[in-house]
C-alpha positions in Angstrom: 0.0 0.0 0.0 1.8 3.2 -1.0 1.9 6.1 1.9 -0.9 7.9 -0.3 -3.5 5.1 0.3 -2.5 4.6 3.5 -2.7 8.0 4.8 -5.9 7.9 2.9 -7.3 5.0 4.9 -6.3 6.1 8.3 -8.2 9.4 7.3 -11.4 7.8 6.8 -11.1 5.1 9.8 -10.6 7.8 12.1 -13.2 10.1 10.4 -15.7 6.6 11.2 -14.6 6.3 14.5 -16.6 8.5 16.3 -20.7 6.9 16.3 -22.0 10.6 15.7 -20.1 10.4 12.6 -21.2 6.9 11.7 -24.6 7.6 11.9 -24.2 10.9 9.8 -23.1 8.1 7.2 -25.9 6.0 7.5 -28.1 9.3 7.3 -26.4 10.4 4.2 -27.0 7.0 2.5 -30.5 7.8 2.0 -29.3 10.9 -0.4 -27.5 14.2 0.4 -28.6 17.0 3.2 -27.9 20.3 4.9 -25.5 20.6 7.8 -28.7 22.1 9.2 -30.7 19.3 9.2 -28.4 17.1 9.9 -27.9 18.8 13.2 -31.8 19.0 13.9 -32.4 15.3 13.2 -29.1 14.6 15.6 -30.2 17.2 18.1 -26.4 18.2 17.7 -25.6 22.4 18.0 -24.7 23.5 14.6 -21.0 24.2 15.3 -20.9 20.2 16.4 -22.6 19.0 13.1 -20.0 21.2 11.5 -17.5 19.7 13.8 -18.4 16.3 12.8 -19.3 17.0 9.0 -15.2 18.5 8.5 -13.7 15.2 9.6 -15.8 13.5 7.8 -14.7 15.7 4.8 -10.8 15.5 5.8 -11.8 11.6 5.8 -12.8 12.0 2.3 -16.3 10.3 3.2 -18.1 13.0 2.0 -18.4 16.0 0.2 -20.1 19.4 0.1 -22.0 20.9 -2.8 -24.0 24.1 -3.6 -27.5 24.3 -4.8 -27.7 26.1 -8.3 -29.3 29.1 -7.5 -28.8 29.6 -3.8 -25.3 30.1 -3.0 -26.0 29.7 0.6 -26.9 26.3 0.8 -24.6 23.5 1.2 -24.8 19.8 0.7 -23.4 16.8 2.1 -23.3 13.9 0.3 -21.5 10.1 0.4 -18.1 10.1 -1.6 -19.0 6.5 -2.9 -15.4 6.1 -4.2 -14.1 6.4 -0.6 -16.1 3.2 0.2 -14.9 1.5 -2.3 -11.3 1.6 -1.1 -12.3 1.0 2.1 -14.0 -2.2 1.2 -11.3 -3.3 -1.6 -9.0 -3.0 2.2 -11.4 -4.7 4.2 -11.8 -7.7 1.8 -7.7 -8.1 1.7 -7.9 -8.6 4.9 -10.7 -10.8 4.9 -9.0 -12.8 2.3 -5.9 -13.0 4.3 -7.9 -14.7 7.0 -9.8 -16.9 5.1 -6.5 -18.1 3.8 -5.5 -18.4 7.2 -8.1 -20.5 8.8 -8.3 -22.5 5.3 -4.2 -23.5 6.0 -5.1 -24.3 9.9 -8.3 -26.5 9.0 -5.9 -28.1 6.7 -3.6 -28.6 9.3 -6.0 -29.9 11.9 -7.7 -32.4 9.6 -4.3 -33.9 8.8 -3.4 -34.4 12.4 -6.6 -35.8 13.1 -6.3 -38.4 11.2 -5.1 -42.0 12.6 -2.5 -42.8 12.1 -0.9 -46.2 10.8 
């Protein structure tokens, strides 16, 4: 993994690490919304949702656009490409494991078996 990716991917774990954020993330998976309600449906101040919506941001989990014709609104939305590289990583290291516990079945079956 080059020091790109990787800086990438700590970004975004730490970004998920908090459960406010999380849930922001679920939320957003139903389709993009205002910092403002975010923070109402939350009951979070809107300095907090702002708090919360940066890192997720600096995480590269999501993004902010503006509403043609109203500069003053903001959306957030899901960076689906961001999820993909985090589930690309997750499934190396599932397939590491299933490797791993593939070799030690192996293993266990051999010396299982009686011997002569």
């Amino acid at each position: 993994m080059t020091s790109s990716r990787s800086a990438d991917l700590d970004a975004a774990l730490a970004a998920l690490a908090d459960p406010a954020r999380r849930a922001v993330v679920e939320r957003l998976r139903k389709g993009p919304a205002r910092a403002g309600e975010l923070a109402r449906e939350f009951s979070l101040s809107a300095p907090r949702m702002s708090q919360h919506l940066r890192a997720l941001r600096r995480g590269g989990l999501v993004e902010e656009t503006g509403v043609v014709g109203d500069a003053r609104v903001r959306l957030y939305q899901l960076r689906p490409e961001r999820f993909a590289a985090l589930r690309g990583w997750a499934e190396g290291i599932e397939a590491f494991w299933t490797e791993e516990l593939a070799a030690f079945k192996r293993f266990a079956e051999r010396r299982s078996r009686p011997r002569r």
